[in-house]
C-alpha positions in Angstrom: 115.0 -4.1 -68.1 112.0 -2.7 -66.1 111.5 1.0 -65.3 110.1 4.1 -65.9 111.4 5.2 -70.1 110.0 9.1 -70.4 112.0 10.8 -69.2 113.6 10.3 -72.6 110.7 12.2 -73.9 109.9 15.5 -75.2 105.6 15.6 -74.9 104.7 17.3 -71.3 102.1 15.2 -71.0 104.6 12.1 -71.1 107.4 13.9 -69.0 105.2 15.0 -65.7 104.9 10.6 -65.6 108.6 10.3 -65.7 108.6 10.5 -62.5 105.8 7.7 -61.5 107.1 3.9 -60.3 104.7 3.2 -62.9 107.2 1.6 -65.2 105.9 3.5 -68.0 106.9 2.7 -71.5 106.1 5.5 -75.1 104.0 3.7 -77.2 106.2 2.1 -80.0 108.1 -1.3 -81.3 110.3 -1.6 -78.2 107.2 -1.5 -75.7 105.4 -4.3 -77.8 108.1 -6.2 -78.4 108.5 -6.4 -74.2 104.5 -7.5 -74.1 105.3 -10.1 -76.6 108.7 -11.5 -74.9 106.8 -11.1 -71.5 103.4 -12.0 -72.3 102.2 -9.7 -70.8 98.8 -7.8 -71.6 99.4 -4.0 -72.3 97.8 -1.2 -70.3 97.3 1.9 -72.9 96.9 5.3 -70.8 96.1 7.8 -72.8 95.4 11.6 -72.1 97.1 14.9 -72.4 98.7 17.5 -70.2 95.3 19.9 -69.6 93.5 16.8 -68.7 91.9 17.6 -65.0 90.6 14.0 -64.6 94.0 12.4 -66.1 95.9 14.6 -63.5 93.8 13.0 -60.8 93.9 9.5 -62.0 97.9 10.3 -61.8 97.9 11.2 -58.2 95.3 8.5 -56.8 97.3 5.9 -58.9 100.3 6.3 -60.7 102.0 8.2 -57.7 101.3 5.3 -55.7 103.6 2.6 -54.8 101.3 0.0 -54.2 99.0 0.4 -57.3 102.4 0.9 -59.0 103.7 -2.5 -58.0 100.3 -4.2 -59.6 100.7 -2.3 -62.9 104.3 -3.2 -63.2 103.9 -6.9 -62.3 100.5 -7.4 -64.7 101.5 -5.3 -67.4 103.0 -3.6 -69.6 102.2 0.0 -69.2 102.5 2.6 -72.3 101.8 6.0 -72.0 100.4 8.4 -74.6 99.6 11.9 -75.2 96.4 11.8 -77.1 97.6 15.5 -79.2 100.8 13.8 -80.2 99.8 10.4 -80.8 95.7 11.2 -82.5 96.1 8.0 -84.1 96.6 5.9 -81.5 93.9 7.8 -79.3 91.3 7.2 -82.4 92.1 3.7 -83.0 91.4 2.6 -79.6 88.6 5.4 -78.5 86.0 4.2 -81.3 87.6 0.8 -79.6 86.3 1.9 -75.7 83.1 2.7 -78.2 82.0 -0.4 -79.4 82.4 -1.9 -76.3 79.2 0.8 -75.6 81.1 2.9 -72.9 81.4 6.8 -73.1 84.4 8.4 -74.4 86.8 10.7 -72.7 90.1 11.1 -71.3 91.7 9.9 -69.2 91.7 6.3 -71.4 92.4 3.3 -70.2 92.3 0.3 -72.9 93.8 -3.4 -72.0 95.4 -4.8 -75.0 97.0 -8.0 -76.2 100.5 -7.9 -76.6 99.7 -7.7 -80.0 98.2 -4.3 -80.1 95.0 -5.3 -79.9 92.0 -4.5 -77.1 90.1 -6.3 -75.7 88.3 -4.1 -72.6 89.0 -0.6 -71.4 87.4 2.3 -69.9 88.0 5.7 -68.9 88.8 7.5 -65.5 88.9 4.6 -62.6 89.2 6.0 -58.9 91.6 4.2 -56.8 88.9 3.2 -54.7 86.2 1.8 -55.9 83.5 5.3 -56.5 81.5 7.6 -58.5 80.2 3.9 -59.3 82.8 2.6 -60.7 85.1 -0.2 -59.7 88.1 0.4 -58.1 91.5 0.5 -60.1 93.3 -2.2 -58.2 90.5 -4.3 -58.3 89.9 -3.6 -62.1 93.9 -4.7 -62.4 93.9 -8.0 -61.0 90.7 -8.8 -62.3 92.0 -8.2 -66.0 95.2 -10.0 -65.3 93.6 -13.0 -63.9 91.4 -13.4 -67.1 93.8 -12.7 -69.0 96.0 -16.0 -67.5 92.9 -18.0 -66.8 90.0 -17.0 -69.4 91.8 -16.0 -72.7 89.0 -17.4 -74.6 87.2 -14.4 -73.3 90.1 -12.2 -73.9 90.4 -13.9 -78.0 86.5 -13.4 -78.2 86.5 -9.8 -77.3 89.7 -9.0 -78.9 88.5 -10.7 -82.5 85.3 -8.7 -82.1 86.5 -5.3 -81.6 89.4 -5.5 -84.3 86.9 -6.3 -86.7 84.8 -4.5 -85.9 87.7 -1.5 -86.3 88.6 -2.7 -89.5 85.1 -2.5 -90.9 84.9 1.0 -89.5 87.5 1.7 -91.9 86.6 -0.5 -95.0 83.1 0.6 -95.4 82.5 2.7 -98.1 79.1 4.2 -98.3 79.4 6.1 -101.2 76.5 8.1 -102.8 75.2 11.6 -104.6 74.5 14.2 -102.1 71.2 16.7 -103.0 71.9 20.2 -103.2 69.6 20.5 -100.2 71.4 18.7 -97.8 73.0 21.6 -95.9 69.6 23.0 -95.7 67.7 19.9 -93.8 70.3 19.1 -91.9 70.2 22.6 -90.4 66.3 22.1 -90.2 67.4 18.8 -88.1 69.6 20.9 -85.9 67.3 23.2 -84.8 65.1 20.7 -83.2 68.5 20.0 -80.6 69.5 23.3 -80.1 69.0 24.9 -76.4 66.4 27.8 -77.6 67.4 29.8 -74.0 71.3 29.2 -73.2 72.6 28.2 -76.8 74.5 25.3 -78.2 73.4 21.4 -78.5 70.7 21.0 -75.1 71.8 19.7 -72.0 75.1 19.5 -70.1 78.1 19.3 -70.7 78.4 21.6 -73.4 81.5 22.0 -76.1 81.2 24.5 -78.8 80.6 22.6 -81.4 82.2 24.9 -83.6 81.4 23.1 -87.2 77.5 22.1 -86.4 77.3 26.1 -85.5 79.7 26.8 -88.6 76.9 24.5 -90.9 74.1 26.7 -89.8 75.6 30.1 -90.3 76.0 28.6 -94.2 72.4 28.1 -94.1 71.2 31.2 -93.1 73.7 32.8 -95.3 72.0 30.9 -98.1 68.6 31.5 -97.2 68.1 34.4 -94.8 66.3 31.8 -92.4 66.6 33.6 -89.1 66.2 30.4 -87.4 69.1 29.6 -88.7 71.1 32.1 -87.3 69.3 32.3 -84.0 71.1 29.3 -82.5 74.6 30.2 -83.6 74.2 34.0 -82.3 72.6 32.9 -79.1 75.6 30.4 -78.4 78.0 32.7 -79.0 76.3 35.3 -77.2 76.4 33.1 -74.1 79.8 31.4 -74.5 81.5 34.8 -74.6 79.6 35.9 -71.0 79.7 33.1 -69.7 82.5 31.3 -67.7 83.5 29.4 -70.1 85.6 32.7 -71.6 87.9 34.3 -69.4 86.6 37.5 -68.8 90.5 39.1 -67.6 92.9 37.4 -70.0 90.7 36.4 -73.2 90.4 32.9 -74.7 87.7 29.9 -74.0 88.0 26.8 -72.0 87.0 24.1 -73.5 83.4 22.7 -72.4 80.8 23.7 -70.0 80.6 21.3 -67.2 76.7 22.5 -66.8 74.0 23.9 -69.5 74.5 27.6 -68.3 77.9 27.5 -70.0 79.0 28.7 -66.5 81.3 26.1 -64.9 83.8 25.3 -67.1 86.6 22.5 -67.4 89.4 24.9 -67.4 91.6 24.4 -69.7 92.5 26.2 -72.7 93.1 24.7 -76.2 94.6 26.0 -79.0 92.2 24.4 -81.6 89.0 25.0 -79.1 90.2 29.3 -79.6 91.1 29.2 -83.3 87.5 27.5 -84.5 85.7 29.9 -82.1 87.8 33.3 -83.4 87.1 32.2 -86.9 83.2 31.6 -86.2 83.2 35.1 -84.2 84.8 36.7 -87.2 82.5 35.7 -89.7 79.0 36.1 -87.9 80.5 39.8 -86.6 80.8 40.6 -90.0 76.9 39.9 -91.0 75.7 41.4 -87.8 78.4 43.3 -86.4 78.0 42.8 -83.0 80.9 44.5 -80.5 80.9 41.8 -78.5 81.9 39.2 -80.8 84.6 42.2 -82.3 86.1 42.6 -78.3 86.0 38.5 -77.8 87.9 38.3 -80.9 90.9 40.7 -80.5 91.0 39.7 -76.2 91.1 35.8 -77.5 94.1 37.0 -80.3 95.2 39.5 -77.5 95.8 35.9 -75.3 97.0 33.7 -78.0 100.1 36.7 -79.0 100.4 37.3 -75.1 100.6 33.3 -73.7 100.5 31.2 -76.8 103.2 31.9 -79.2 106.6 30.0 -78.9 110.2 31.0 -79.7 110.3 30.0 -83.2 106.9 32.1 -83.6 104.3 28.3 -83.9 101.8 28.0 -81.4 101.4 26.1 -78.2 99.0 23.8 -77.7 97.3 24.1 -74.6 97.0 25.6 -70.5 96.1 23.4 -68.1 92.9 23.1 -66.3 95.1 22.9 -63.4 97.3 24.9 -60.7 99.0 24.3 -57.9 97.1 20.5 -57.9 93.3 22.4 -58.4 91.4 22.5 -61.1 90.6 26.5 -61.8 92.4 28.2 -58.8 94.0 30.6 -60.9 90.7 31.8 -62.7 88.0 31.9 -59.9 88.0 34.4 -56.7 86.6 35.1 -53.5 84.4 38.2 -53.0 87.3 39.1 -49.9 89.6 39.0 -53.0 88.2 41.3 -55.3 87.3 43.9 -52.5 90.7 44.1 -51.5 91.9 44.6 -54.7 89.3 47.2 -56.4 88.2 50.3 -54.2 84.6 49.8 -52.6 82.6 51.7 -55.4 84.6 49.8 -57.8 84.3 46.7 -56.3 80.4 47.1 -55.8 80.2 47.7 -59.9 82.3 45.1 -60.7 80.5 42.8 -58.8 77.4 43.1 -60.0 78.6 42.6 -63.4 80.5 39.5 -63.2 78.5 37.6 -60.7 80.5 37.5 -57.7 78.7 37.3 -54.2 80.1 36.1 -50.9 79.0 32.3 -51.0 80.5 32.0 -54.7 78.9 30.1 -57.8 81.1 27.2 -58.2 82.4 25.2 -54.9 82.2 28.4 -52.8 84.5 30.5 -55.1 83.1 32.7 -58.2 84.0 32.1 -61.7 83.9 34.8 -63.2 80.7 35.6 -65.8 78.3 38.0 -67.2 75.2 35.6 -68.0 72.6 37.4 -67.2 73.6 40.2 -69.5 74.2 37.5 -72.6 71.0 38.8 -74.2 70.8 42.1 -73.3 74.3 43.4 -74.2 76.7 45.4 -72.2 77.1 49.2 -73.7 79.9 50.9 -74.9 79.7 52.7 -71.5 79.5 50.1 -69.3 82.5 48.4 -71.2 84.7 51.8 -70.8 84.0 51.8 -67.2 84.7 48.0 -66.8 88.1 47.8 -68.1 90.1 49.4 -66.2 88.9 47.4 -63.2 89.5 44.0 -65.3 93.2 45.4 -66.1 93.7 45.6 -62.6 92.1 42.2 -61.6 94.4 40.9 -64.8 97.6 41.9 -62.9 96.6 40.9 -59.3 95.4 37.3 -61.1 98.9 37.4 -62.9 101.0 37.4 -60.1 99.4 33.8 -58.9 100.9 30.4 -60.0 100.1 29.8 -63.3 98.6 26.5 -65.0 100.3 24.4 -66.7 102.2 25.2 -69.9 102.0 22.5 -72.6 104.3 24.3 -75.4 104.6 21.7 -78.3 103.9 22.6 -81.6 101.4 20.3 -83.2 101.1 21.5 -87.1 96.8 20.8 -87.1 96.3 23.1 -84.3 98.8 25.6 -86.1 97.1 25.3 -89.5 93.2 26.0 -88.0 94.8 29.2 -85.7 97.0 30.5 -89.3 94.3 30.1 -91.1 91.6 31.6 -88.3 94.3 34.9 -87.5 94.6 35.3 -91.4 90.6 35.5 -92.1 90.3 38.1 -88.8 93.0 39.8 -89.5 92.1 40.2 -93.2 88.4 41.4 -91.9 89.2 42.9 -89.5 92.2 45.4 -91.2 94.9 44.0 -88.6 98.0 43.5 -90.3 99.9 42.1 -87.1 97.5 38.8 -87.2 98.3 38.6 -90.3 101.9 38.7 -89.9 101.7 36.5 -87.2 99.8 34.1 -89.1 102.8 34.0 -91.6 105.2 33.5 -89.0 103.6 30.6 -87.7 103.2 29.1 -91.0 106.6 29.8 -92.1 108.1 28.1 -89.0 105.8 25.4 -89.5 106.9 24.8 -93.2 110.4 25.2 -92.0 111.2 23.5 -89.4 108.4 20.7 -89.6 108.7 19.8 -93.3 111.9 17.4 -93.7 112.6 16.5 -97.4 109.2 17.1 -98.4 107.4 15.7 -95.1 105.4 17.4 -92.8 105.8 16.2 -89.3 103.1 16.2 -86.7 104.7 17.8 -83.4 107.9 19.7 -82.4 108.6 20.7 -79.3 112.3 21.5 -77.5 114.2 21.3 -80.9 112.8 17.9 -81.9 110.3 16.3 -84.6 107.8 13.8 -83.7 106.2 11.5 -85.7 104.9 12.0 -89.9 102.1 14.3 -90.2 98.4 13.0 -90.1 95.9 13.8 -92.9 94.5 16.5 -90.9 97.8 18.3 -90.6 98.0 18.4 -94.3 94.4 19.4 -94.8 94.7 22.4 -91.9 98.0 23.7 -92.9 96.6 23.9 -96.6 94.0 25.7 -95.8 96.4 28.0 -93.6 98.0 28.4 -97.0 94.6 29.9 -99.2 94.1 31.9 -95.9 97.2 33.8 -96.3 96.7 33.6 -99.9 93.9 35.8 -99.7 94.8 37.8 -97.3 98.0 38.8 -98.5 97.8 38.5 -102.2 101.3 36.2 -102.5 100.6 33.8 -104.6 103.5 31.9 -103.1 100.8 30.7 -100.7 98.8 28.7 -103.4 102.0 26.8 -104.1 102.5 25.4 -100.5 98.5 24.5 -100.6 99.4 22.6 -103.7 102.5 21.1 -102.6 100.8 19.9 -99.0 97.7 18.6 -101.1 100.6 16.9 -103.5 101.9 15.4 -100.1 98.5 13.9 -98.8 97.5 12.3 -102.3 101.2 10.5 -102.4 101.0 9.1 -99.1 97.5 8.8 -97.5 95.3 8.4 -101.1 92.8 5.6 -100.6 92.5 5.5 -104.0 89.9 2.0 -104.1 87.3 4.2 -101.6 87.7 7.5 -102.0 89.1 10.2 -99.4 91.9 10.1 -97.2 93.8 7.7 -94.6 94.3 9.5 -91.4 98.1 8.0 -91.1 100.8 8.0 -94.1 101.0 4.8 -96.1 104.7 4.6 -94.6 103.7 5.4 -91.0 104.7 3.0 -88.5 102.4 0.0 -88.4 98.9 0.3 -86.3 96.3 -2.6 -86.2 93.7 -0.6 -88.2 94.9 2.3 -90.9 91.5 4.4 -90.2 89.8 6.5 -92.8 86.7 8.9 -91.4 84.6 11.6 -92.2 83.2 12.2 -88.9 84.6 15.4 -86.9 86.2 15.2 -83.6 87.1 17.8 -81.5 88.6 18.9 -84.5 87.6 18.5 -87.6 88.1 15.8 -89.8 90.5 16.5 -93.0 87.5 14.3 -95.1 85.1 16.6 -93.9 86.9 20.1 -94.6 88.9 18.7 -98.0 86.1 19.1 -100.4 86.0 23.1 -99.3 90.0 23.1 -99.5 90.2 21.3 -102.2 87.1 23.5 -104.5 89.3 27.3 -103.4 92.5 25.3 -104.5 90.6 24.6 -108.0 89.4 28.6 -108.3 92.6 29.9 -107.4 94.9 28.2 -109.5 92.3 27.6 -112.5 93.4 23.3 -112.3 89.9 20.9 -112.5 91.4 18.4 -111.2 91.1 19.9 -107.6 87.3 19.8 -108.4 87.2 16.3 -109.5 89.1 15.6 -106.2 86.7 17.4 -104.5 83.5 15.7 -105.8 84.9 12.2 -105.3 85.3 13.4 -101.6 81.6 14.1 -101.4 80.7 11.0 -103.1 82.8 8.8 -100.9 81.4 9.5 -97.6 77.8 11.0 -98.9 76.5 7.6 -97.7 77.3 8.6 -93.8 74.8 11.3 -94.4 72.2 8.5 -93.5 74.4 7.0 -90.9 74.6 9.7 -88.6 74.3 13.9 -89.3 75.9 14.9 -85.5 79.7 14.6 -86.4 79.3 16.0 -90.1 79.4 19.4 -89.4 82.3 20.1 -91.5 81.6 17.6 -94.4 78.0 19.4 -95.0 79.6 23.2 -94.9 82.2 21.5 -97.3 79.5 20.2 -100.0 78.0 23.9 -99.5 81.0 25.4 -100.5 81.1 22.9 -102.8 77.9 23.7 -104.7 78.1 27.5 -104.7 81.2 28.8 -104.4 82.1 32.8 -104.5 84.9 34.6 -106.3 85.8 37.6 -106.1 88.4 38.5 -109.0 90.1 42.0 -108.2 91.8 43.7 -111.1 94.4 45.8 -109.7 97.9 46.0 -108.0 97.6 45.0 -104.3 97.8 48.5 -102.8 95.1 50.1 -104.9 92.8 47.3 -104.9 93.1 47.0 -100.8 89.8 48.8 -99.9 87.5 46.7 -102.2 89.6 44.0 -100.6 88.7 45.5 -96.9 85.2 45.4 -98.6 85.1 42.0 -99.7 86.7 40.6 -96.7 83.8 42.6 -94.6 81.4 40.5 -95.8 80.2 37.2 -94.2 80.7 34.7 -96.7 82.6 31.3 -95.5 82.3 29.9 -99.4 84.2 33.2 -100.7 87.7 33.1 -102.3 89.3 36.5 -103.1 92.1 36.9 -105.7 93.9 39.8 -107.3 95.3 39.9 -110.6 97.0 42.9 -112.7 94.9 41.9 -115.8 92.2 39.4 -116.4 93.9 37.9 -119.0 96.3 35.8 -116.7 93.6 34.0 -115.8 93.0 30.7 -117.6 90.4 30.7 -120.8 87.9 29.0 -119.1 88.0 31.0 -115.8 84.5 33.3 -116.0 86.8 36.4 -115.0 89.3 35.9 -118.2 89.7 38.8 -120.0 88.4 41.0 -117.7 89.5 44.0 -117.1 89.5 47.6 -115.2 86.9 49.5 -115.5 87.4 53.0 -116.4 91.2 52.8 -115.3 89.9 51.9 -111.9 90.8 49.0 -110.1 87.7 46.6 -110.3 86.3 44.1 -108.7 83.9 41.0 -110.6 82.0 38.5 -108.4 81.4 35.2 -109.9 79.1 32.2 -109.0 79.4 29.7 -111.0 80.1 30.4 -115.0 78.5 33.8 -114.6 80.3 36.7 -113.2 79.2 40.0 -112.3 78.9 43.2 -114.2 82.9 45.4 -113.1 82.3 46.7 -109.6 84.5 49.8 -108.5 83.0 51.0 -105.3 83.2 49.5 -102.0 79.3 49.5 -101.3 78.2 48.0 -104.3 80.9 45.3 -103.8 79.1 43.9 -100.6 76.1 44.1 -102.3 77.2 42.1 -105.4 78.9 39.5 -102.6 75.5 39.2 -100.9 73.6 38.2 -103.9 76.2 35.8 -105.0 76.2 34.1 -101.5 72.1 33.6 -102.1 72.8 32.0 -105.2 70.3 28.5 -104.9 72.5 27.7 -108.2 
């Protein structure tokens, strides 16, 4: 039977195709099993519901009746949401890859009705344009090879699923130096925009674990050129356009080098790696603008990301009422009607806004020029009431999309970001929320022992990926710490317990990204390399070393190293996606503890202290008496100092002399963090 299946769906991606006379099919047995008993090739569309360009390929194309009726009698059309389905959307990505194309969403793969590709692309105009073919054309072409050529079809098919499967297989394993992090930042410098911040040229993303690897560095050596480029991209992603200067958060890339023009949408990963970056470089240099972008971005996620059960959403669309950004940018008419004219005239000049507009003859809202020399306290006073106001005139306009699944990666990075900035920043409701989020996450996504990827409208979707199980762990030692429930390093052990049972590749080293009982793909891939998130390979070695000092078990360092040594081959391969990996190996090599001897509540301001301090390789426990600790922890034994409660830092074997006062705490944690050891 041919029509349109998702309506039976729960992804919002999926449902706003329901309605297409595309006859779109979810990806899954039934939809193959048609290709197969039709022979039909297999159209794979794959994007998600913030996706500007996907939105427009949907109206030029799938909304038509004509380009429809060539889809449904060529093909078998599947639909995917890329944050449901990151398996699928990986497999056949490093697919549109290798045939040399450019990634990026909307995707658009042909496949055998076995699954497998054999050409593909990305965004295709309905019309021929932007140099590209036209989508109607691109159709009939592929379905008349596809009848009349397949020994091109075979050829290129053969070549790109081996050339997956190798992706996979290889093992390049190897011994990293201790020095790694610190050339690899010395690489990084040489790319780094040295006026606007971030990698040079346009567009520009965050890059949130390349920045993340640099901050390590400088926090190891006290290179200022290390920290220059991370401070400087902060700096001007937070006055730039790309943040939203009424309602707090950050789109996700920079359409130009200015970090002005932004693709509008809001993800909830994107905000999470960004809040936790903020939070540790404002507690080296204590900037209060990297303080204010942190509690408006938590401010946002409280306010428009948090669901009923208390998880988080995943995204806001780049989109409203059918344009991309008409409910961020504005008209100078708009603002002067809705600010007095002295107002007006000062806010103005602060956020850019002029009569013929800075993006397609509106204004996106920005402070730029004032992203290195900083706004004062005085200026900020003066300028928020006049945002607040803006805030509710912009609030009573349509708003973007909603996409309100539940995806448990996302949710582990933004527990484990709210827990670290709550925990420096002596917020208790972040916190909270961060448990809440967990909890429901834990609750509701784990089914007899398995954590499930999304949840949206009361239902489960599909068995967690590695990175679910990597994130939500690290969620886990976040809370740990933050909180001092050692009920925390339980459910870190028991999600680490889940990944080695089910997505172990115990002949190479590291982790599958799918479950060794997941359904059935053409390639099971294993990577190190980060995404847009980043890869559970790259962040387990970290995870995986605080696991081992919290709970006093080797093993977790033994996992750890064999991590490191399975991928430290790639290091030679290709340094760009390894952001994560390299911090990971840092942490690795020199990690921090801080042992606190003391009940929670008189041991909280050395805690405040030690939280205060910016050290990403740091893991803070409290016990009641250093003898609880195992024999060969450095801390066993320990114990108050004076009747006091007391605090020892140890690197390595060696910990510190007992610290009791605050001060002399961050100075302890500052020479630890140094340690070349």
């Amino acid at each position: 039977m041919s029509r349109n299946f998702l309506r039976e769906e729960t992804s919002p991606y999926l449902l706003q195709h329901a309605d297409n006379p595309v006859h779109w099919r979810p990806w899954g047995e039934e939809a193959l099993a048609a290709a197969k008993r039709e022979k039909k090739p297999i159209l794979l569309s794959v994007g998600y519901a913030a996706c500007h360009w996907c939105h427009v390929m949907a109206h030029e194309s799938f909304e038509d009746e004509g380009v429809a009726a060539v889809m449904n009698e060529h093909f078998i059309n599947i639909k995917v949401d890329r944050e449901e389905r990151p398996d699928i959307d990986a497999i056949y990505m490093s697919a549109l890859h290798l045939l040399g194309q450019q990634g990026g969403w909307p995707l658009t793969m042909f496949l055998t009705p076995e699954g497998e590709p054999f050409w593909g692309g990305t965004y295709f105009p309905k019309e021929a344009a932007y140099g590209r073919p036209g989508f109607t054309d691109v159709l009939t072409e592929v379905a008349r090879i596809f009848r009349e050529e397949p020994a091109k079809v075979y050829k290129n098919r053969q070549a790109l699923v081996e050339a997956l499967q190798k992706q996979s297989a290889t093992a390049r394993p190897g011994e990293p130096t201790p020095q790694v992090p610190v050339v690899v930042a010395e690489k990084l410098v040489e790319i780094m925009d040295p006026e606007n911040g971030g990698i040079r040229g346009a567009p520009k993303f965050p890059q949130v674990p390349l920045l993340s690897l640099m901050w390590h560095a400088h926090l190891r050596t006290g290179r200022e050129d290390f920290a220059a480029p991370v401070t400087r991209a902060l700096d001007h992603m937070s006055e730039g356009g790309i943040y939203d200067h009424l309602g707090g958060g950050y789109a996700r890339y920079s359409v130009d080098e200015f970090w002005l023009a932004p693709h509008f949408e809001k993800m909830l990963y994107d905000n999470a790696l960004l809040i936790d970056l903020l939070t540790l470089t404002w507690a080296e240099t204590r900037k209060p603008l990297y303080e204010r972008r942190v509690r408006e971005t938590v401010e946002w996620v409280a306010r428009e990301m948090l669901t009923d059960g208390g998880g988080f959403a995943a995204s806001l669309d780049a989109d409203s009422e059918g344009e991309e950004g008409k409910f961020y940018v504005w008209s100078e008419a708009e603002i002067d009607q809705t600010l007095n004219p002295g107002e007006a005239t000062l806010f103005k000049r602060f956020y850019g806004v002029t009569a013929e507009g800075n993006w397609e003859h509106t204004n996106i809202l920005n402070r730029l020029p004032r992203a290195d020399e900083p706004v004062t306290a005085e200026e900020e006073a003066a300028l928020e009431p006049l945002r607040a106001r803006l805030f509710a005139e912009r609030d009573m306009r349509v708003h973007p999309g909603f996409d309100d699944k539940v995806l448990a990666d996302w949710n582990g990075l933004m527990i484990g970001a709210l827990a670290r900035a709550g925990a420096t920043f002596g917020e208790a409701q972040w916190v909270e929320m961060a448990a809440d989020a967990f909890r429901f996450v834990v609750e509701t996504m784990r089914v007899e022992g398995r954590l499930h990827h999304a949840w949206r409208d009361g239902k489960l979707q599909h068995i967690a990926m590695a990175d679910d199980l990597a994130n939500m762990a690290d969620a886990a030692i976040a809370l740990a710490e933050a909180t001092g429930d050692e009920g925390y390093v339980a459910e870190a052990e028991s999600l680490i317990a889940e990944l080695d049972a089910h997505y172990r590749d115990a002949a190479n080293g590291g982790y599958f990204f799918t479950a060794d009982d997941a359904p059935a793909l053409i390639v099971r891939r294993r990577t190190v390399a980060d995404d847009a998130t980043p890869a559970a390979n790259g962040t387990l070695p970290g995870i995986l070393t605080k696991l081992a000092l919290l709970t006093g078990k080797g093993e977790y360092f033994s996992r750890a190293d064999e991590l490191i040594r399975a991928f430290a081959g790639e290091l030679q391969q290709n340094i760009f996606p390894l952001g994560s990996y390299i911090a990971s190996l840092d942490t690795r090599l020199r990690p921090v503890q801080v042992v606190l001897i003391g009940g929670p509540e008189e041991t909280a301001e050395l805690a405040k202290a030690a939280f205060g301090v910016s050290c990403p390789a740091r893991i803070l426990m409290r016990v009641k008496d250093g003898k609880v600790l195992p024999e060969g922890h450095p801390a066993h034994g320990k114990e108050k100092q004076d009747g006091k409660p007391t605090a020892y830092v140890c690197a390595g074997e060696t910990c510190s002399l007992p610290v009791t006062d605050t001060e002399a705490l961050v100075e302890e944690l500052k020479r630890a963090r140094a340690n070349p050891a």
